[in-house]
N, C-alpha and C positions, 0 to 999 in steps of 0.2 A: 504494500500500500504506500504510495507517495505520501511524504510530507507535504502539511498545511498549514498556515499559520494561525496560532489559537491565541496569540495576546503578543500583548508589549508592556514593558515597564520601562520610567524612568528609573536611571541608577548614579549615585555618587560615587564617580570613577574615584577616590579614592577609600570611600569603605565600604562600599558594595560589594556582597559576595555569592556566592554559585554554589550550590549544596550537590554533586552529583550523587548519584545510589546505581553503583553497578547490577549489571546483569546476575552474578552468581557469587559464590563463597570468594573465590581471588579477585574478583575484580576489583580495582580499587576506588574507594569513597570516600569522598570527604569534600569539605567545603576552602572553595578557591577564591581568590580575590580576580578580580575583573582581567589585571592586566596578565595572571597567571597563564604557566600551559600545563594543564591536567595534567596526569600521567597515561601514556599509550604504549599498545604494546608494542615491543622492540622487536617483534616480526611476525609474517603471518602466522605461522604453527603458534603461538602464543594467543594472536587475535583468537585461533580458533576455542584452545585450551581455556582459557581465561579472561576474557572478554566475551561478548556479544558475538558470531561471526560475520552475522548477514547482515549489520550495520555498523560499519568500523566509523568512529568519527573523523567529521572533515577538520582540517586543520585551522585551528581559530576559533572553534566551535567547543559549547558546551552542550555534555550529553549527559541523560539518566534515561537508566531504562525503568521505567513505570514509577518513575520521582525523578522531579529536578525540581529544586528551592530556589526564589532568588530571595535577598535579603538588600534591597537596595541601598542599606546603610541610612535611612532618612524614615523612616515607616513601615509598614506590617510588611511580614514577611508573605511574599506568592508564594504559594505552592501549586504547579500542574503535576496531575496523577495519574495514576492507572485506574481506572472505575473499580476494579478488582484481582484476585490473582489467576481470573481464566483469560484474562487477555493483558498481555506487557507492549504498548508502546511504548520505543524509543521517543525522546522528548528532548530539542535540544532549547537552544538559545546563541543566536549569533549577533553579536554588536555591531549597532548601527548610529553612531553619534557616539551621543549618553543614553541610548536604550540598548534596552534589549530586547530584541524578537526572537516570538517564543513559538515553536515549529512541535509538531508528531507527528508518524505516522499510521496512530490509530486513535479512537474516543481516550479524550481524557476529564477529568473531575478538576477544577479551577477552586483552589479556597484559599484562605487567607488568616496569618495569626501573631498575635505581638511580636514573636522571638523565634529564631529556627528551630531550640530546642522545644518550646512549645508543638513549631508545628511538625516536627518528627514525632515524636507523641501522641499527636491525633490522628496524624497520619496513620501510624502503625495500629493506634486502636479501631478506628473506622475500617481500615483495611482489613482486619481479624475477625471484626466480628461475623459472628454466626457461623464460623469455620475452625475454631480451636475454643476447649475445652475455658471456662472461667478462670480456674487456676492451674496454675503448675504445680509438681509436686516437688520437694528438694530430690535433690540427686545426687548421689553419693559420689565420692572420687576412687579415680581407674588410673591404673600403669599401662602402659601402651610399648610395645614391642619398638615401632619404627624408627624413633631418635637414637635407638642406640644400637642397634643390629640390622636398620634400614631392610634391606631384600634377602642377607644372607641368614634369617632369625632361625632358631633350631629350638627342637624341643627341649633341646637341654640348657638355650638362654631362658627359656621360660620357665621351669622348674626352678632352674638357680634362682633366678631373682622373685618367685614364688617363697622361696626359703630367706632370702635377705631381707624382705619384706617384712615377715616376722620378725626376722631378728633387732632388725630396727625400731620397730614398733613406726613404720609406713603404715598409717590407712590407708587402704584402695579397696574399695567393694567388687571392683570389676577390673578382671583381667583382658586385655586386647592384644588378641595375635595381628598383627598388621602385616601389609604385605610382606611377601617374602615363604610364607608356608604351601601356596601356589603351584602348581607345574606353569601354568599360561595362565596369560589376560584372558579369562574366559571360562578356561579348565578350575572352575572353581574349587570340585570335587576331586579334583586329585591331584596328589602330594607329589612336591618337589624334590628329585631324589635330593637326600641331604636334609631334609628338617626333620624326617623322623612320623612320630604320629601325633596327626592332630586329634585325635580321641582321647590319646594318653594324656593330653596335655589339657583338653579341655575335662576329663575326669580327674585331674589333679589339682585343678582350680574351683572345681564346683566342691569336690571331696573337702576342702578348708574353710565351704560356706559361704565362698564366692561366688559373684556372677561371670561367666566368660560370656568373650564376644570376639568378633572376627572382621575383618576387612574385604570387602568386596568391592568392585567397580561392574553391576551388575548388567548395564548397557552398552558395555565395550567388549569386543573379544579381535586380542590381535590376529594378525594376519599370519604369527607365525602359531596360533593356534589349535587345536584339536577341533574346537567349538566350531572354526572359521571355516578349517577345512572340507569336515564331512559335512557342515548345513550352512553352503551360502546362499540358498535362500532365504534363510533365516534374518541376513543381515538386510538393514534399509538400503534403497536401490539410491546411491548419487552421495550418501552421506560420507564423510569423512572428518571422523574423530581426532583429529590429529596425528602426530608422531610421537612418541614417547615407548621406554624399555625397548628402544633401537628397533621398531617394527611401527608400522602403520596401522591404523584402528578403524575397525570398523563397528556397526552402530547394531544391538539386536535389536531385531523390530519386533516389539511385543503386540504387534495388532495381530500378527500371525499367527493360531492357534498353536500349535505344535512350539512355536520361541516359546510363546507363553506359557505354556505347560512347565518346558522347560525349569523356566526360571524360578516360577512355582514351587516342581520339585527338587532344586536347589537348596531352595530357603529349610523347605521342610526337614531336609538332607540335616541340613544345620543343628535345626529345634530337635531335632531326634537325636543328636548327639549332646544337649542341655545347653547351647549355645543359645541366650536370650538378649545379648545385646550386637546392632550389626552398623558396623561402620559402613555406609556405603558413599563412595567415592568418585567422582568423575561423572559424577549426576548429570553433565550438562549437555551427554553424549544424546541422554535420552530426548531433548527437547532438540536436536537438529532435525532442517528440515532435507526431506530425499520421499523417496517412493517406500511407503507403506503396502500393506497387504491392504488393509482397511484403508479408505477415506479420511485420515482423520488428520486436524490438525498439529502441529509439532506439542504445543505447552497439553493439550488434552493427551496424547501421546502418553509424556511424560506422565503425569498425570497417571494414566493407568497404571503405567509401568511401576510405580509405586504403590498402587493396589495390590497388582500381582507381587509385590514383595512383602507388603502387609498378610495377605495371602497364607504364603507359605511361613513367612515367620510365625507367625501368629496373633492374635487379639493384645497377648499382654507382651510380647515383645519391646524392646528398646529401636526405635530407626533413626541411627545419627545421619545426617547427610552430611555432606562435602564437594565442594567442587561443584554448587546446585545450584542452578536458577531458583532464585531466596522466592520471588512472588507466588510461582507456579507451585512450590512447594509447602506453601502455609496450607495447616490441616492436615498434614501428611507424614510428617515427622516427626519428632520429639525432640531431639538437640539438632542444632543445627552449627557447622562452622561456619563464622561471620569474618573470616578473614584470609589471607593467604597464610602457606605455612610458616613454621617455625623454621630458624636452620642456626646452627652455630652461630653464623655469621651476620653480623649488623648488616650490611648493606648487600644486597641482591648483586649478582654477579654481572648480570646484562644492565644495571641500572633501571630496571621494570619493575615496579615495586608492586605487582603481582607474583612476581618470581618468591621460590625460599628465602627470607630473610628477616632478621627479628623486626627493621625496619619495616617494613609493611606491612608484617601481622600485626605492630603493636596501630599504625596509622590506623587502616581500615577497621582492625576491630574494636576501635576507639572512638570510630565515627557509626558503628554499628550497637554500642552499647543498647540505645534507645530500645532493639527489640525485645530485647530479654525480658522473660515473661508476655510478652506482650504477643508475641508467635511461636514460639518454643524456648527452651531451654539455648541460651547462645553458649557455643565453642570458640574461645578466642583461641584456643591449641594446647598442647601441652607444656607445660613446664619441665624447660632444661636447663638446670643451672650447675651443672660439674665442671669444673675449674677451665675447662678449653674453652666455655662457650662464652662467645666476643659480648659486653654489656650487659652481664648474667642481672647482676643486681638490679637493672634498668628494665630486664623483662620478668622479673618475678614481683617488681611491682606494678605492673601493669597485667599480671596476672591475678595478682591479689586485690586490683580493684574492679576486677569486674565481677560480675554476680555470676558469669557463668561455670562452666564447668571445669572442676579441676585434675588433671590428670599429669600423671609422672612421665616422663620417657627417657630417663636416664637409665643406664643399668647401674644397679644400685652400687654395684662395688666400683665406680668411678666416683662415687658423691665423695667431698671430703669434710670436712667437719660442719662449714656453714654452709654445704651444699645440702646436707644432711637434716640439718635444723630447716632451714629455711623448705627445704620439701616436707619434711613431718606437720610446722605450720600451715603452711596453707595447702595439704591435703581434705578439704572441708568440705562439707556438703557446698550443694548450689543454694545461692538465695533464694525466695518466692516471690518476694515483690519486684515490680517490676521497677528500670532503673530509668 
């Protein structure tokens, strides 16, 4: 659908500001001063990953996909919106003087309100309602395999630091195998030569009274895959998931009966082995657009597609997202990641501050605090604070304030003494109130 123009605002070119709201978990968000340049991606395979695909912004231009705030620095703050989360348009604003012209290319909701943190607030609550639950409930804190054993993790990092865990006196109620346990993008079901078993290891965390949980990317299956090879029809016709794990992605098409079964008996695969909470990852595969079996549009797509993984989890299951188009997603999840990941290192390596870096998780998930409670449980990431990692004390206080979820991924025998303390502290439940 072509962009139209749906307002104008005067703006005080020196305190006027530009609130964008990315498309997904990395996108990145936050509010810009006039003369600013956002942040974009440092190349297409990124655009696709972590950005919007089918609307990259023009240059000079301000973009939010289903929000863009202006705050003209002089009186109430604009807000143009998304009417709701079964349709996201792109929403820009390009200067023309001292205005701004305010452009989508689908229905939006026009309002208005003293402050930006006010109107992110409304925003978020009008946007919610009638689609997620009145409260949240707290949520306990989890140690997560991938900061510290990334893709090579084995049953026997899990065990070990099962055992450290205690000896420490670490809370974490839920254990998280994260990638790495795998054969393929895809091969959910079977195991990596080298990790061992994932049964042993999820009955040795439930055995202590724990919850386990696991990582998946359930609408991607690479090209060097099991999944890819014996059922391409399975995959969406035109779509391409990006590059990533040195193979190209392809999209499952869950309007397909027989994917969807699939994916279904996946899940189930899962809960039958006591596995009740489920990271799922790279969400944003599910809402591209390409040839379906069904008719159906990409964000409805999506949409299902997290049915069918509701499905087969189950009723009382845990669904973290990540990597997710945030709008298309309210109602569907229960934690969500509001920002790019965590990585040792302060600054992103391409300068894209979508990429791994504490720099962009702490940005983005700072300008995303607002949802918490208010559409699920917010994931600003996990906490690593073992003596390598660049600005520790800088990102374990921006872990400590936010209300969302707190989770380890150090292996515990790197912590050193106030890497130690400082993990035992703010292993806490999640707040309930929203922030």
């Amino acid at each position: 659908m072509p962009f139209a123009e749906v307002g104008e605002i005067r703006c005080d070119p020196e305190r006027g500001r530009v609130f964008e709201h990315g498309w997904q978990s990395w996108s990145p968000t936050g509010s810009y001063r006039l003369g600013e340049t956002p942040p974009r991606p440092a190349d297409r395979n990124v655009q696709t990953i972590c950005y919007r695909p089918e609307t990259p912004a023009p240059d000079g231009v301000f973009q939010g996909e289903g929000l863009l705030a202006i705050d003209p620095g002089d009186g109430p703050v604009e807000v143009w919106s998304a009417p709701g989360p079964l349709e996201v348009p792109s929403i820009r604003a390009r200067p023309e003087g001292d205005r701004l012209v305010v452009s989508a290319d689908g229905p939006v909701r026009h309002t208005r309100a003293a402050d930006l943190d006010t109107a992110l607030r409304d925003w978020a609550t009008t946007t919610a309602a009638g689609h997620v639950p009145e409260a949240f409930p707290a949520v306990p804190p989890m140690w997560c395999t991938w900061y510290g054993y990334w893709d090579k993790v084995t049953e026997t990092d899990v065990l070990d630091n099962l055992r450290l865990l205690e000896r420490h006196g670490l809370t974490a109620d839920m254990i998280l195998v994260d990638d790495g346990y795998e054969a393929g993008i895809g091969d959910w079901l079977d195991p990596r030569p080298g990790f061992g078993s994932l049964e042993r290891a999820v009955g040795a965390v439930t055995g202590t009274g724990r919850r386990a949980g696991i990582w998946t990317a359930p609408f991607l299956a690479g090209h060097q895959s099991r999944l890819y090879r014996e059922h391409p029809d399975w995959m969406v016709g035109g779509a391409h998931a990006g590059r990533m794990w040195d193979q190209d992605l392809a999209v499952l098409d869950v309007t397909h009966p027989d994917a969807a079964a699939h994916l279904v008996g996946v899940f189930r695969a899962f809960a039958a082995l006591g596995i009740t909470h489920f990271k799922l990852d790279y969400l944003y595969a599910g809402a591209l657009a390409g040839r379906r079996h069904e008719d159906l549009d990409p964000v409805a797509a999506y949409r299902r597609g997290l049915e069918l993984v509701r499905e087969g989890a189950g009723p009382d299951a845990t669904l973290h997202g990540c990597g997710a188009p945030m709008l298309p997603s309210i109602g569907l999840v229960d934690i969500m990641r509001v920002s790019p990941d965590i990585a040792p290192t302060l600054h992103p390596r391409s300068g894209d501050i979508s990429q791994p870096s504490q720099l962009g998780a702490r940005l983005t998930g700072a300008a995303r605090e607002f949802l918490h409670a208010r559409w699920w449980v917010n994931d600003p990431d996990c906490l690593i604070v073992r003596p390598e990692v660049e600005a520790r004390e800088q990102w374990a206080a921006h872990v400590e304030g936010s209300g969302g979820l707190r989770g380890s991924s150090d292996p515990v025998a790197a912590l050193d003494a106030w890497g130690l303390e400082t993990t035992r502290r703010l292993l806490t439940p999640t707040r309930t109130d929203p922030s």
